[in-house]
C-alpha positions as CSV (number, residue, x, y, z in Angstrom):
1,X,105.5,27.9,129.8
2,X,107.5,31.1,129.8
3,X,106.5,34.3,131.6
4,X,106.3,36.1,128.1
5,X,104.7,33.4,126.3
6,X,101.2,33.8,129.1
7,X,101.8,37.7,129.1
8,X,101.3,37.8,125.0
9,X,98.8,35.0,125.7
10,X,96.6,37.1,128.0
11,X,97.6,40.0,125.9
12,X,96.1,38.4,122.6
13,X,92.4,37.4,124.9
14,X,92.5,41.3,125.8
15,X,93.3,42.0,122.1
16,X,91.2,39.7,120.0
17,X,88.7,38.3,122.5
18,X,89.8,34.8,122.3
19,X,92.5,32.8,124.5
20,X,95.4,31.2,122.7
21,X,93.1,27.8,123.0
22,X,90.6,28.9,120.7
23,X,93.4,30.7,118.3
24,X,94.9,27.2,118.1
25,X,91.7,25.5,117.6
26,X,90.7,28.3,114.6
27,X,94.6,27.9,113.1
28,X,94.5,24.5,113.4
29,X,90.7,24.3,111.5
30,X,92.1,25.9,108.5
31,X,94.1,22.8,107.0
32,X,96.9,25.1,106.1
33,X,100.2,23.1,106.5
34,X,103.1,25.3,106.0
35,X,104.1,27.7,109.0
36,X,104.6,30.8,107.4
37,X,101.7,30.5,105.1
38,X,99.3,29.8,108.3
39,X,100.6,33.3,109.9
40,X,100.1,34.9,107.1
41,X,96.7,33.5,106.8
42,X,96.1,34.5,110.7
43,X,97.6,38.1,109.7
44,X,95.3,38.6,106.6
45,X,92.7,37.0,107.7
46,X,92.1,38.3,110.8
47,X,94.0,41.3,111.5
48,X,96.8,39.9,113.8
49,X,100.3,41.0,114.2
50,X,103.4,38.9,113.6
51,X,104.3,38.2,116.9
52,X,100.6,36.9,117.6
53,X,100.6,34.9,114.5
54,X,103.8,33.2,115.3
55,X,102.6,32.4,118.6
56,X,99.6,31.0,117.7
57,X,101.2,28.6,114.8
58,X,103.9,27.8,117.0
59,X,101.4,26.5,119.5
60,X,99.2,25.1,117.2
61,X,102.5,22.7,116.1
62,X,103.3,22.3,119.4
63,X,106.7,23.7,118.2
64,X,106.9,27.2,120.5
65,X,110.0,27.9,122.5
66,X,108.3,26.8,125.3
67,X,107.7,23.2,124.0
68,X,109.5,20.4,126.1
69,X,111.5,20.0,123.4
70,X,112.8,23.3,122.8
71,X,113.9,23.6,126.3
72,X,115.4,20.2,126.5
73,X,117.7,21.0,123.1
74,X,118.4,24.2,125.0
75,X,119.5,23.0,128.6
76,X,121.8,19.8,126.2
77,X,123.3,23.0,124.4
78,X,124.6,24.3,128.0
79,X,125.2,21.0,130.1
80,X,128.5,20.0,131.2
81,X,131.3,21.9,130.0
82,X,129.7,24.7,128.4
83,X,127.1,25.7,131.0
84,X,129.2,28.9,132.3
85,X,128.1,30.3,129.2
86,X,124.4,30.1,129.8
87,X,124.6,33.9,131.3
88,X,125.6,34.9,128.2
89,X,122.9,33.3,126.0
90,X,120.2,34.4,128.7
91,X,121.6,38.1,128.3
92,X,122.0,38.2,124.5
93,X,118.3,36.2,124.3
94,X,117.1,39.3,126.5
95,X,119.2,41.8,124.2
96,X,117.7,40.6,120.6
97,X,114.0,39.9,122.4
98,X,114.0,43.8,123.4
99,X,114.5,44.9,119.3
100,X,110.9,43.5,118.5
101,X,108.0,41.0,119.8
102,X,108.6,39.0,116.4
103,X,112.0,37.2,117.2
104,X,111.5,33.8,117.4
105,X,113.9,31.7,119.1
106,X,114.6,28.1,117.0
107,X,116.7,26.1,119.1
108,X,118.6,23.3,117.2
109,X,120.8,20.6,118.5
110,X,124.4,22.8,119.8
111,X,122.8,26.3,119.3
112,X,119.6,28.4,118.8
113,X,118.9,30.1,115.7
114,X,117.1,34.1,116.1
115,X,114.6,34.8,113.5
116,X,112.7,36.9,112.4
117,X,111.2,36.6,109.0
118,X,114.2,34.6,108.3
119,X,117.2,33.9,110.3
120,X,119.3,36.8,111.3
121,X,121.6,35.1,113.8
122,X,122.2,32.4,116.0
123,X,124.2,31.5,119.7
124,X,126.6,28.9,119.8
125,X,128.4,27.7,122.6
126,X,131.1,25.9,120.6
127,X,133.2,24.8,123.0
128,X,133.7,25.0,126.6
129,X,136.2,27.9,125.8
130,X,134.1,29.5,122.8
131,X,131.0,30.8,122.2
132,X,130.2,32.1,119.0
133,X,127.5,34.3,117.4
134,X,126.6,33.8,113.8
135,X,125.7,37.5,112.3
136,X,123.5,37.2,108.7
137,X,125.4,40.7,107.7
138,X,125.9,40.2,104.2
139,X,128.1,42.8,102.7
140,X,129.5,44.4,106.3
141,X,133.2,44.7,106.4
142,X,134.8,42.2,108.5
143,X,136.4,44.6,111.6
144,X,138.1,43.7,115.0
145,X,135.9,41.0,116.5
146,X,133.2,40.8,113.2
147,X,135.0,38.2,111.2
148,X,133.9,36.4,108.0
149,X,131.9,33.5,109.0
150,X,133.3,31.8,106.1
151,X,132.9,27.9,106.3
152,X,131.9,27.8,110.2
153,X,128.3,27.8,109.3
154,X,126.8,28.9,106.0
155,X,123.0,30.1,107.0
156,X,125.5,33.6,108.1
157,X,128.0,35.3,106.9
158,X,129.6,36.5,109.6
159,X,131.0,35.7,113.5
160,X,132.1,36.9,116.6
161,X,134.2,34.4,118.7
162,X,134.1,34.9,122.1
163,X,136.9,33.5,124.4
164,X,135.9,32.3,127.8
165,X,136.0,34.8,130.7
166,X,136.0,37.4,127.9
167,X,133.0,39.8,127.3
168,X,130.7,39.7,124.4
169,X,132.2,43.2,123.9
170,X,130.1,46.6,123.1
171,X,130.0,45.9,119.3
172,X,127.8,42.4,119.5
173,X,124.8,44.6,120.7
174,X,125.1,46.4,117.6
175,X,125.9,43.7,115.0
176,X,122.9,41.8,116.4
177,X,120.5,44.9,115.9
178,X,121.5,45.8,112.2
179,X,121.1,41.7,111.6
180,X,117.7,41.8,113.7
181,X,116.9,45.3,111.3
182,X,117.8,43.6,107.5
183,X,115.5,40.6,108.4
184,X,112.7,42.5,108.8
């Protein structure tokens, strides 16, 4: 389990005045299938933020980014050939996870999707000399490294290719934030 996954667990005891065990055991109780309509039932019903509500259903499912799982489809991502850009993911993780305590990291098989209330971007590390970072930023003008996405992956519309040895350059922090900003 991560180190911020038991600080917003403690955090939510202090909050609410019950552990994430007896959250899970209440979301659980409630039948409700679907993910998003069981935290908004945990937000409605009883007053919790996003973040909390995400948590909760995430660990409910046993589908958090601190499953086995998760962290297995992460480390096959960045094995081999491709694990010099691990730093990068850990930074730009770090980056997106400081805009908001509602970004949920979905990691799929080659990359990790960033969401929010929908996905606003995702980390790829392509190949062992390419990383690339899929921008949902419908309508921006395409500029310098912000290129159309075009038929690299249609859940964004936009990329950055990054060439190894080359930094993720000043702009990514800020494409990442107005992405992070329209999913909200």
């Amino acid at each position: 389990m991560s180190d911020e996954f038991e600080t917003m667990g403690a955090n939510l005891k202090v909050k609410t005045g019950k552990g994430l065990d007896e959250w899970v055991a209440a979301a659980r109780a409630t039948g409700i299938a679907g993910h998003m309509a069981l935290v908004n039932h945990l937000k409605s019903e009883h007053d919790l933020g996003h973040g909390y509500a995400n948590m909760i259903v995430h660990a409910a499912n046993a589908s958090s980014a601190a499953s086995h799982d998760d962290d297995a489809l992460v480390a096959a991502a960045f094995d081999g050939a491709k694990a010099h850009w691990r730093p990068l993911y850990d930074r730009l993780v770090a980056l997106v996870q400081g805009f908001g305590g509602d970004v949920e990291l979905a990691p799929k098989k080659g990359y990790v999707s960033l969401r929010r209330k929908k996905q606003f971007a995702l980390l790829q590390p392509s190949t062992k000399d390419r990383f690339d970072i899929g921008l949902a930023l419908k309508g921006e003008t395409a500029a310098g490294k912000l290129e159309l996405a075009g038929s690299w992956n249609a859940m964004v519309s936009h990329r950055v290719r990054i060439a190894s040895g080359e930094d993720a350059g000043d702009g990514v922090a800020g494409w990442l934030r107005t992405a992070y900003d329209r999913a909200g």
